[in-house]
C-alpha positions, -999 to 999 in steps of 0.1 A, spaced: -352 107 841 -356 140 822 -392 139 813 -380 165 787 -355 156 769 -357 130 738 -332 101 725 -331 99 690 -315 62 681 -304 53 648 -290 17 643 -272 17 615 -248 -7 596 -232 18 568 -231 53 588 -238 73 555 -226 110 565 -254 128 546 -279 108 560 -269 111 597 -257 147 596 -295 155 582 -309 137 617 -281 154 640 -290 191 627 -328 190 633 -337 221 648 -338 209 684 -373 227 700 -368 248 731 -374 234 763 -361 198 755 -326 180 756 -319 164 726 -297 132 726 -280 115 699 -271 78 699 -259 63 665 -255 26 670 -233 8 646 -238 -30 638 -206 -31 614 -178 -37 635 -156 -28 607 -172 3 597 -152 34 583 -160 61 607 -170 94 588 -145 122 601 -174 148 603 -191 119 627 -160 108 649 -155 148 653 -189 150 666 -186 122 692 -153 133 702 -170 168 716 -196 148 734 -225 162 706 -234 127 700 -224 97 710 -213 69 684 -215 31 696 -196 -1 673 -213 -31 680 -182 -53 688 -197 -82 666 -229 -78 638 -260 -86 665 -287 -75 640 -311 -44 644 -334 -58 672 -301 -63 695 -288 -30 681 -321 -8 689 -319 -29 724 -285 -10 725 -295 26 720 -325 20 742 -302 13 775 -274 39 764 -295 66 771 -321 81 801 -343 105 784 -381 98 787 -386 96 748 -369 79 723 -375 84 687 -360 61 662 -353 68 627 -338 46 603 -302 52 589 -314 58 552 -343 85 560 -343 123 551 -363 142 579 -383 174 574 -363 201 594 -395 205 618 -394 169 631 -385 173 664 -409 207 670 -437 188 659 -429 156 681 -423 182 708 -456 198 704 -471 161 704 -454 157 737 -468 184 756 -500 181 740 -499 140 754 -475 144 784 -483 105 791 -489 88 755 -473 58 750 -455 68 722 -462 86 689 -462 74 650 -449 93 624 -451 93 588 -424 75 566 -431 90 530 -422 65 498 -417 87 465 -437 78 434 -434 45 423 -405 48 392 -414 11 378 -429 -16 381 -416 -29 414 -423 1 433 -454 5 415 -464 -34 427 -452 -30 467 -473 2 466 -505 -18 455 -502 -48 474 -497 -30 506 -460 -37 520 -458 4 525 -484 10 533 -480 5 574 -452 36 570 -485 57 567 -508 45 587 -509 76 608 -526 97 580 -554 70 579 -561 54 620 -571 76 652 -545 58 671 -519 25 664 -509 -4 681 -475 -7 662 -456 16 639 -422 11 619 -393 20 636 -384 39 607 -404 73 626 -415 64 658 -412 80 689 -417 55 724 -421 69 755 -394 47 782 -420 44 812 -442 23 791 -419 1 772 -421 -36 779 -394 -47 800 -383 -74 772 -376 -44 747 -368 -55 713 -368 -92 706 -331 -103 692 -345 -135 683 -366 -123 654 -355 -122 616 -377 -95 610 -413 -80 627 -394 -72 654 -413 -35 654 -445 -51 653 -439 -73 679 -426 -52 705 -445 -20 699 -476 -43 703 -462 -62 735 -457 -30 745 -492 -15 738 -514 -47 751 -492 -46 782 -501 -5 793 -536 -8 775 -524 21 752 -519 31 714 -502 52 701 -509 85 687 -510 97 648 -486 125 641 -492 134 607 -469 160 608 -438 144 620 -425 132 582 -395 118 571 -387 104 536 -375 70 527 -360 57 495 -374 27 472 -352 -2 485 -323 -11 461 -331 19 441 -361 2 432 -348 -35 425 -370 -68 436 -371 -71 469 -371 -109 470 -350 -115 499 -373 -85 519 -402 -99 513 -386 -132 521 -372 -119 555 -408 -102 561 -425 -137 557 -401 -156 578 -407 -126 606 -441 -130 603 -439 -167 610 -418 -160 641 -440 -131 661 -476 -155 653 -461 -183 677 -454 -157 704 -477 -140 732 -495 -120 728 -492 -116 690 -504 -160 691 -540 -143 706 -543 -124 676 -537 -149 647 -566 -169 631 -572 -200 606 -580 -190 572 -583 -204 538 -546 -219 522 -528 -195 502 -513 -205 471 -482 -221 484 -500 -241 507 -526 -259 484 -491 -267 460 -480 -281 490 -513 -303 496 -511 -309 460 -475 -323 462 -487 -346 490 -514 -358 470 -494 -368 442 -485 -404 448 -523 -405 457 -531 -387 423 -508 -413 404 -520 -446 422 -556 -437 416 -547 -425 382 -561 -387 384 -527 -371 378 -540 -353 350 -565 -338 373 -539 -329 395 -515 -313 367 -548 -295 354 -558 -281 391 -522 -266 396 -522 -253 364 -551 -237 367 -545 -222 404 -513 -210 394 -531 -191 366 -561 -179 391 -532 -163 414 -518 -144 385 -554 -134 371 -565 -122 405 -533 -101 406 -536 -87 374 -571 -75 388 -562 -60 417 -535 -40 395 -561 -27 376 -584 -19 404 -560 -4 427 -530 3 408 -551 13 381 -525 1 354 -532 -25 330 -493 -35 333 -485 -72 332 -454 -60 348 -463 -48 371 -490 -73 380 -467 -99 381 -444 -83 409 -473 -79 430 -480 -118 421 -441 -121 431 -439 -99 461 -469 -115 478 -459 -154 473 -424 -145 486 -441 -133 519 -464 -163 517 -440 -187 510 -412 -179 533 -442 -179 563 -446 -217 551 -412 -226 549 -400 -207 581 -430 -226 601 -420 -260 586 -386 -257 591 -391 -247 631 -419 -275 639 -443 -251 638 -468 -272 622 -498 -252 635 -486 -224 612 -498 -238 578 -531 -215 573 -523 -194 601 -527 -156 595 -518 -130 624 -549 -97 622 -525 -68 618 -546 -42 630 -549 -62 664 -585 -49 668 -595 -80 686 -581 -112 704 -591 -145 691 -601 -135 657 -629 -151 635 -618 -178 612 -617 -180 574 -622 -151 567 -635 -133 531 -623 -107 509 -633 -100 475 -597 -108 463 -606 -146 480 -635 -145 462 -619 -135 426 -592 -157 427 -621 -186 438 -639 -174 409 -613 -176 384 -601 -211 392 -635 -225 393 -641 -210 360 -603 -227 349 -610 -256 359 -642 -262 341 -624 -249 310 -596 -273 313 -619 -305 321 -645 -294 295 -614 -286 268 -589 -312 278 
């Protein structure tokens, strides 16, 4: 194994030219090997020319996935096709800074035996009110994290550099939906007793998904990940009971509804839903203005949308595998310790418990 030389793996599905021809003329630092392995999950992709010419003179080498296996499977690919010692992956719709690879290689012979390192994935501006809402409620903000924590036990795969020796044999789980970087990296990083080290300098840019459309089905698939990795060791260790969410008390509430109508308290029932519905959208708009600081209704309401998809689709994806134990399950993403406390606060709980105590006594008192 070439302790310095680097694979840099791309899964891809669409092999835009621009994007991969930015990756494959990094300026390669002096002293290391650089490796290129572009792994296509589109059996029926259209090769660029400028790529195929690049694989035919050995510069890189491109891999078709004979059938669509998904991007855990696909990374698993690029893992195994090479032998270097480090293996960045970037994501197949990233612009990198031309000194990527000089600053990872600085990080490497600064930490000859790190575990890996985390770079920075960089979100423009928000340009509307969906961008505006994923930036408040916190779905980019992982792609950061390295400006923020001394060291990581996960990163995205969209800029992250692993070192092989201290990979868990499993790799990437194929099973997953989605999570599949937070699972591994932090099989990976519980099993060697390491995290991995901030690069703040190692930056590559990503676009707003969908040019900055909803990003139902995202949030959907990020949900339905979620539910997956909190049933598996050792993320299980690190998951903790907490107070329903809003999809889970309409759920209770649906269950109590022959109970509501038999004991004749459905307008209690009607009232209560009402009113938690209008407490979830209330809290939201808060934390809009607090954080986002915008009074847009918009806006509040996608981050409202975006963080009841996630919620929801955790619910439904548990349900629908048995996995009963996952209703008011919640996995600590920072992983700072194993078993965490239960029902846990935050003044967002506390707001929305606020609001819907104060609706509630309006609707009794007014209806």
């Amino acid at each position: 194994m070439n302790i310095h030389a680097i694979d840099i793996v791309v899964p891809s599905y669409r092999l835009d030219e621009e994007i991969l021809l930015n990756i494959i003329n990094l300026e390669k630092p002096g002293g290391f090997n650089v490796f290129f392995y572009i792994v296509s999950d589109n059996p029926e992709v259209v090769v660029p020319a400028s790529v195929m010419q690049l694989h035919n003179k050995g510069l890189i080498q491109l891999i078709i996935n004979p059938v669509n296996m998904g991007a855990p499977a696909t990374r698993n690919v690029g893992i195994k096709a090479g032998k270097s010692k480090w293996i960045l992956f970037l994501d197949d719709d990233i612009k990198a800074e031309p000194d990527l690879l000089l600053v990872y290689a600085a990080a490497i012979k600064t930490h000859p035996d790190a575990i890996g390192f985390a770079g920075i994935t960089q979100f423009p501006q928000p340009i509307n009110a969906v961008t505006k809402a994923l930036e408040i409620n916190g779905t980019i903000s992982s792609f950061t994290d390295a400006l923020r924590k001394p060291l990581l036990t996960w990163s995205p795969t969209a800029n992250v550099m692993l070192n092989r020796q201290k990979m868990h044999p499993g790799l990437f789980d194929a099973a997953l939906v989605n999570a599949e970087d937070i699972e591994f990296l932090t099989r990976s990083s519980l099993l060697f007793n390491e995290k991995y080290i901030p690069v703040a300098g190692a930056v590559v840019h990503h676009p707003w998904w969908g040019n900055g459309s909803v990003q139902t089905r995202r949030m959907v698939s990020y949900g339905a990940g979620a539910s997956q990795i909190a049933r598996k060791q050792p993320v299980s260790n690190y998951t903790f009971r907490d107070f329903t969410n809003t999809s889970e008390t309409l759920l209770l509430l649906t269950l109590l509804t022959p109970v509501a109508i038999l004991t004749g308290t459905a307008a209690l029932l009607v009232k209560f839903t009402v009113a938690l519905l209008l407490a979830e959208f209330i809290t939201n708009l808060i934390k809009t203005i607090l954080v986002g600081k915008s009074w847009s209704l918009a806006t509040a309401f996608h981050v409202m949308w975006a963080k009841n998809c996630y919620e929801f689709s955790f619910l439904r994806r548990s349900l629908k595998d048995g996995f009963i134990n996952g209703f008011a399950l919640r996995i600590d993403m920072g992983f700072n310790k194993p078993h965490p406390s239960s029902f846990r606060t935050n003044r967002w709980k506390i707001i929305k418990m606020a609001v819907l105590v104060v609706l509630l006594l309006v609707a009794v008192i007014a209806f």
